[in-house]
C-alpha positions in Angstrom: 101.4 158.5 82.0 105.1 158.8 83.3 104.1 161.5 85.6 102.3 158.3 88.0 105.6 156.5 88.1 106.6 156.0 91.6 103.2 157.0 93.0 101.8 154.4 95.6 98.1 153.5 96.5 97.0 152.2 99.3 94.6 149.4 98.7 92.3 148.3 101.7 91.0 145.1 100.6 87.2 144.6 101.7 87.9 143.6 105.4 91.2 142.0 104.2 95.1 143.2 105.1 96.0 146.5 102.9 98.9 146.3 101.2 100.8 149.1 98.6 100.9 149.3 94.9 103.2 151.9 93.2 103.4 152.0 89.3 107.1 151.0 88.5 106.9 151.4 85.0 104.9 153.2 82.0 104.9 151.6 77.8 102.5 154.4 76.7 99.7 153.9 75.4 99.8 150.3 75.8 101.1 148.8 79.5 101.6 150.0 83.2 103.2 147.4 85.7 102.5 148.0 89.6 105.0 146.9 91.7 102.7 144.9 94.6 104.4 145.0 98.3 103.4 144.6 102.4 101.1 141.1 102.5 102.2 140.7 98.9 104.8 140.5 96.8 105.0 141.1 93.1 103.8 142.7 89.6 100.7 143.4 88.2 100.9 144.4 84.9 97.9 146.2 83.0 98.0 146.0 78.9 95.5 147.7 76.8 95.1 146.9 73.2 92.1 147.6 70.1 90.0 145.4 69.7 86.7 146.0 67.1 86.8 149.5 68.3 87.2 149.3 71.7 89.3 149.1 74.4 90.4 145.7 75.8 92.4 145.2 79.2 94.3 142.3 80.2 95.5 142.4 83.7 98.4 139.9 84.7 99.6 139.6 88.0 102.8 137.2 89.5 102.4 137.5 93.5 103.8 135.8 96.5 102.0 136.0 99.9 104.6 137.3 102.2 101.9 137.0 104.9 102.1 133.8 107.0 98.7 133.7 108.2 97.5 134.9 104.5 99.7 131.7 102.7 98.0 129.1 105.6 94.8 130.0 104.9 95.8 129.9 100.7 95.5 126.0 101.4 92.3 126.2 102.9 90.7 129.1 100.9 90.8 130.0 97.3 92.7 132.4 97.2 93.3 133.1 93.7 89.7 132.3 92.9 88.7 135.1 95.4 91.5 137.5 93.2 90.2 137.1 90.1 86.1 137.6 91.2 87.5 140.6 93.0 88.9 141.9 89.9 86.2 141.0 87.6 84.0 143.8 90.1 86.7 146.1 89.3 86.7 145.6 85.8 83.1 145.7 85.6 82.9 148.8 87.5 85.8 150.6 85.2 84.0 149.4 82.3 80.3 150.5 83.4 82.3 154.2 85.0 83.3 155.1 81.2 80.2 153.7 80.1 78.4 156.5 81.5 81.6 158.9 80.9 80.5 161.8 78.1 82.9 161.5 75.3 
């Protein structure tokens, strides 16, 4: 896993601002943080752990919207609500891709 430390992604949120990620630091097997930056500002910080024989992932994330129009419209619209639906799809989609993985 150190060999994606310091690689950046690009993520172009469904008609939203894209912004960069890079993976800033590696705790094999167990955590990878992402180092958020452009619109946002921040970590993410992705920890895997056993649970009853499978795989559980908690995903974290401390962010500040450097954006101006993005933080006025944060009073207006949920943002964080609209976050964590967002990630629940990308969850759900990781979880159904190794679902269908052969072993």
């Amino acid at each position: 896993m150190q060999d994606v430390i310091g690689s950046q992604i690009e993520i172009r949120p469904y008609g939203g601002i894209p912004f960069l990620c890079e993976f800033s630091e590696s705790v094999e097997p167990i955590k990878l943080v992402m180092k958020y930056s452009g619109i946002y500002s921040g970590l993410g910080i992705w920890t895997l752990s056993e649970m009853n024989g499978q795989t559980k992932i908690d995903y974290e994330i401390n962010l500040e919207i450097n954006n101006l129009f993005i933080r006025l419209l944060s009073n207006v619209i949920p943002v964080e609500k609209i976050h964590y639906k967002l990630m629940n799809e990308v969850l759900l989609c990781l979880e159904n891709r190794l679902k269908r993985s052969p072993r």
